[in-house]
C-alpha positions in Angstrom: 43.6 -81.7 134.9 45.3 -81.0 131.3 45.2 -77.8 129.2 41.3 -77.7 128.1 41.6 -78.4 124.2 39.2 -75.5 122.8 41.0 -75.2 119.7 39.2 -79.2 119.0 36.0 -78.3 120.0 36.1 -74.5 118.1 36.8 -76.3 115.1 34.9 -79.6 115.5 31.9 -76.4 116.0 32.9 -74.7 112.5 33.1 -77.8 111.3 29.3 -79.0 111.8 28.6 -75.6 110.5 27.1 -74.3 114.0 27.4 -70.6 115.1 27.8 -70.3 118.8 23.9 -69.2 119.0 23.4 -72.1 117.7 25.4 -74.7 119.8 23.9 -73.3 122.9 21.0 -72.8 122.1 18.9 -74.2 125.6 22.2 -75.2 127.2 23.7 -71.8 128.2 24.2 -68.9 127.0 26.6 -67.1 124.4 28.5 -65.2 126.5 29.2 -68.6 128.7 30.2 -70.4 125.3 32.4 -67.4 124.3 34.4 -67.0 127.4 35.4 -71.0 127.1 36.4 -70.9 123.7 38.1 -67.8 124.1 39.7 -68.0 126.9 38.9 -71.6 128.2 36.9 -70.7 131.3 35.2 -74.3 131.1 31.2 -73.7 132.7 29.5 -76.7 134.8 30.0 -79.7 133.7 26.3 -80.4 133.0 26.8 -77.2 130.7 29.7 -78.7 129.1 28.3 -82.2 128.5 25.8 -81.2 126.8 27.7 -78.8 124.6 30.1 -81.8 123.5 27.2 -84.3 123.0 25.9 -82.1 120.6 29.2 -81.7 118.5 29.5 -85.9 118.7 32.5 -84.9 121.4 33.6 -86.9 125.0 35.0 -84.5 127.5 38.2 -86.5 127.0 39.0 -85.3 123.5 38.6 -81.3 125.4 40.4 -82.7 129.0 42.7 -85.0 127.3 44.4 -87.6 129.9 47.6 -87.7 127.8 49.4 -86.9 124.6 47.5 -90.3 123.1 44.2 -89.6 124.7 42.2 -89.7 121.1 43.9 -92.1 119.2 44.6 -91.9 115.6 42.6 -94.7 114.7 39.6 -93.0 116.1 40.5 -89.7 114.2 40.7 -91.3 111.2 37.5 -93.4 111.4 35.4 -90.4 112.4 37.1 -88.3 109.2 36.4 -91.5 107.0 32.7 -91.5 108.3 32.7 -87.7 107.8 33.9 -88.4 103.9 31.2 -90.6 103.5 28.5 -88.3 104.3 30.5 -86.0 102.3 29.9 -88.3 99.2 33.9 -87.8 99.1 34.3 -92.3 98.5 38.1 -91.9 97.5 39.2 -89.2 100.7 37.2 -92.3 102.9 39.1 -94.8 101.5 42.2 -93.4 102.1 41.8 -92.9 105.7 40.5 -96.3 105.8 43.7 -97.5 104.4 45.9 -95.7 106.6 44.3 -98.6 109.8 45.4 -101.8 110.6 42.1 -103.6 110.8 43.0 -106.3 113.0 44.3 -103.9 115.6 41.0 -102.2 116.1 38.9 -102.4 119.1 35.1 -104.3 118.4 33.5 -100.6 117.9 36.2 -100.0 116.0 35.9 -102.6 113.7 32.3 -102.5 113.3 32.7 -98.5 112.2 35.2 -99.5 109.6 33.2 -102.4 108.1 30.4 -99.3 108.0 32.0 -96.9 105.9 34.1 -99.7 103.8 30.7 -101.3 103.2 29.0 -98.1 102.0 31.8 -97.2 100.2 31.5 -100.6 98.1 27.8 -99.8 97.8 27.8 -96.0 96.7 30.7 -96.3 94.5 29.4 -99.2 92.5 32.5 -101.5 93.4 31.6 -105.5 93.6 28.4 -105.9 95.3 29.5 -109.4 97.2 32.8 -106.9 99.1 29.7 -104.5 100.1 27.9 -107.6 101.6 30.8 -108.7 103.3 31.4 -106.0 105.5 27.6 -105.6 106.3 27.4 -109.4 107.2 30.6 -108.9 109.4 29.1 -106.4 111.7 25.6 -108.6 111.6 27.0 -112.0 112.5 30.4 -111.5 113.9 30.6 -107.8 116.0 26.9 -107.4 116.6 25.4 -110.7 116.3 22.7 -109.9 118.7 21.6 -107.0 116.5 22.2 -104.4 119.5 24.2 -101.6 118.3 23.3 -98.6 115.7 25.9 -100.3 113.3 23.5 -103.2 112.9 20.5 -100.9 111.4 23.1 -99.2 109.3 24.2 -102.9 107.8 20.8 -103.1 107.3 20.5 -99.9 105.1 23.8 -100.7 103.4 22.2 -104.2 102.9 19.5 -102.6 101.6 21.5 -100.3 99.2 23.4 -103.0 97.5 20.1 -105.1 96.7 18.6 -102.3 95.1 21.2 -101.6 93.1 21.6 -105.2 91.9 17.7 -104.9 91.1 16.8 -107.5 93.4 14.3 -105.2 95.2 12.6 -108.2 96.8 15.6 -108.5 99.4 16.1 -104.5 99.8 12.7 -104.0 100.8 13.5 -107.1 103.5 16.5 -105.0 105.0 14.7 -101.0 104.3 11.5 -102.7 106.0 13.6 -103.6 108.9 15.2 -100.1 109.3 12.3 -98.4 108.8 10.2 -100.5 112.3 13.4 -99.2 114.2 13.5 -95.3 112.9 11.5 -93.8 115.3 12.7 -96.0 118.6 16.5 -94.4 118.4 17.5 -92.2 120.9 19.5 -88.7 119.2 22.2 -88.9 122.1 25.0 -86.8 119.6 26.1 -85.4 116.6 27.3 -88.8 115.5 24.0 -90.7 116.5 22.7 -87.9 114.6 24.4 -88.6 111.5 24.2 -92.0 111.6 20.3 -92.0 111.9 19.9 -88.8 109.2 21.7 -91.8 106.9 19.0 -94.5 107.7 16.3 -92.2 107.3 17.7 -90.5 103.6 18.3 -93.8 102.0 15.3 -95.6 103.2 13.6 -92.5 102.0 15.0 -92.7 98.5 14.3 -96.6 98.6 10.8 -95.9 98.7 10.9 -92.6 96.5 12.2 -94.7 94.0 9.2 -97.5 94.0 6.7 -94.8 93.7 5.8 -95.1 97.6 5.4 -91.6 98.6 3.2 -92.0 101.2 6.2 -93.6 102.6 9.3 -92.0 101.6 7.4 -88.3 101.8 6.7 -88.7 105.6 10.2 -89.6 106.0 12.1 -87.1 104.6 9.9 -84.6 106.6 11.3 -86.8 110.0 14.7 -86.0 108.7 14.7 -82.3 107.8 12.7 -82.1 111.3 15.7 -83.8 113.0 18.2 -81.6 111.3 16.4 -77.9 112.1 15.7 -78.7 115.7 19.5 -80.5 116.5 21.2 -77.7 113.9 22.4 -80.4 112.0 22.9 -79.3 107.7 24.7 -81.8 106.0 22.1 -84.1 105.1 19.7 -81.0 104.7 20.8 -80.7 100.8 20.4 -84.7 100.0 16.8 -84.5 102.0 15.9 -81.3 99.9 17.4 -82.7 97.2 15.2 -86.4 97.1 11.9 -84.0 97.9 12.5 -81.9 94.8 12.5 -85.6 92.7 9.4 -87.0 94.3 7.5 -83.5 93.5 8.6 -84.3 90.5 7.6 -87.6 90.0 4.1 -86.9 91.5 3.6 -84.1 88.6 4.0 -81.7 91.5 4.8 -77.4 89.9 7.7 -76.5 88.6 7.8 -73.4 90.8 7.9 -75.9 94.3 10.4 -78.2 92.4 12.9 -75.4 91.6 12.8 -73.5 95.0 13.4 -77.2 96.8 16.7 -77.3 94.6 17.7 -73.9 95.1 17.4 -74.4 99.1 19.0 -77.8 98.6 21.9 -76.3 96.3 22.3 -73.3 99.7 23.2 -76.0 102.1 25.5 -77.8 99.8 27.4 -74.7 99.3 27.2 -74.5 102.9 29.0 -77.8 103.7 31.2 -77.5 100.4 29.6 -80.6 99.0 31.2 -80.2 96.0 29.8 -83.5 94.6 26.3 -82.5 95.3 26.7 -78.7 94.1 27.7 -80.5 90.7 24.3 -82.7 91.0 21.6 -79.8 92.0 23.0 -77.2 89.9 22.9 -79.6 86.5 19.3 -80.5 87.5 19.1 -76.6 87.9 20.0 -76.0 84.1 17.5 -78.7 82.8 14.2 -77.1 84.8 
């Protein structure tokens, strides 16, 4: 077998933001976690499975079967995807441009048309390229609807109609994501993300109709998900929407201001800087 790579995993761990208590939490213990990473004496394989599923890992990239075992196409969709939760559109777009799209495997493609869709959506470019890449991965990579990346061209669907206004078709795509929330399985840190996304925009879909009793519940399901997987970096966004619906439901000033302060903590945390810009300006004004 190849050198373990424990320098990837150490910082794909610091990355997430997850202390070793953290990241073994119920799998093994610290000292078993410290003595790999320090000096790469791997545990059980059971014990190491688990310890890569919950940093989004495959024991390949820490036992790599060659010099091209993760390939750089990989690498830099996962870093685009990473940017995009990040809010960081331009650093996303970049990496994005650094693939040859018509090289990529199916997954592959389906992840870029992901992130190149959002970023279209988020950044207020032409709402039709948005649609494009969302209706690739529904009728052309995923046209039997199977795969996480179809519920996430749904919320980017979704996205994109409500911000051309035309709520009538968002609520047709949010609706849809919202009967499939609860049915996905949390299998990794990339599942992970990918569903904390579903659940923080449908969430703010319905924050921003007035439906709380919706968009409330929802935001609750995805702070839950991120305390008990040690997940933060859609902690600040979550924290972030439930300081605005207090708000809009007249709820105290005291509540609204200690949601923002705990929201503005984990965005320091992750070094959000566009978010730490956001909270702390809505700071000023309370």
């Amino acid at each position: 077998m190849s050198e373990i790579n424990t320098k990837h995993f150490i910082n794909t761990r610091k990355k997430l933001g997850l202390s070793q208590i953290e990241l073994c939490d119920g799998v093994c213990t610290q000292a078993t976690l410290s003595k790999f990473e320090h000096y790469g004496k791997a545990p059980s394989i059971q014990v190491l499975i688990q310890l890569c599923q919950r940093l989004g890992l495959t024991l390949d990239e820490i036992f790599p079967t060659g010099p091209s075992s993760i390939s750089d196409e990989s690498q830099n969709l996962d870093q685009a995807e990473f940017e995009l939760i990040q809010s960081e559109y331009q650093a996303a777009q970049l990496k994005l441009s650094l693939m040859d799209f018509d090289k990529l495997s199916s997954t592959q493609k389906m992840q870029y048309a992901f992130v190149q869709g959002y970023i279209s959506a988020l950044n207020d470019e032409k709402a039709e390229d948005a649609l494009y890449f969302f209706n690739m991965i529904l009728s052309e990579f995923d046209n039997s609807h199977q795969t996480i990346f179809s519920l996430l061209a749904y919320t980017g669907s979704g996205i994109t109609y409500s911000r051309m206004q035309e709520l009538k078709k968002a609520e047709y795509y949010f609706q849809k994501v919202f009967d499939k929330l609860e049915e996905l399985t949390l299998a990794d840190t990339k599942t992970i993300w990918r569903v904390l996304n579903m659940i923080f925009y449908t969430a703010a879909y319905y924050g921003r109709l007035g439906n709380y009793s919706v968009s409330d519940p929802l935001l609750d399901y995805g702070y839950k998900i991120c305390a008990e997987n040690h997940v933060t970096y859609y902690l600040a966004r979550i924290l972030d929407q439930k300081a605005q619906n207090v708000f809009e439901q007249n709820g105290s000033s005291a509540q609204i201001n200690e949601l923002l302060k705990d929201a503005l903590a984990f965005a320091r945390l992750n070094n959000n800087q566009i978010l730490i810009k956001k909270i702390s300006n809505k700071l000023k004004t309370k």
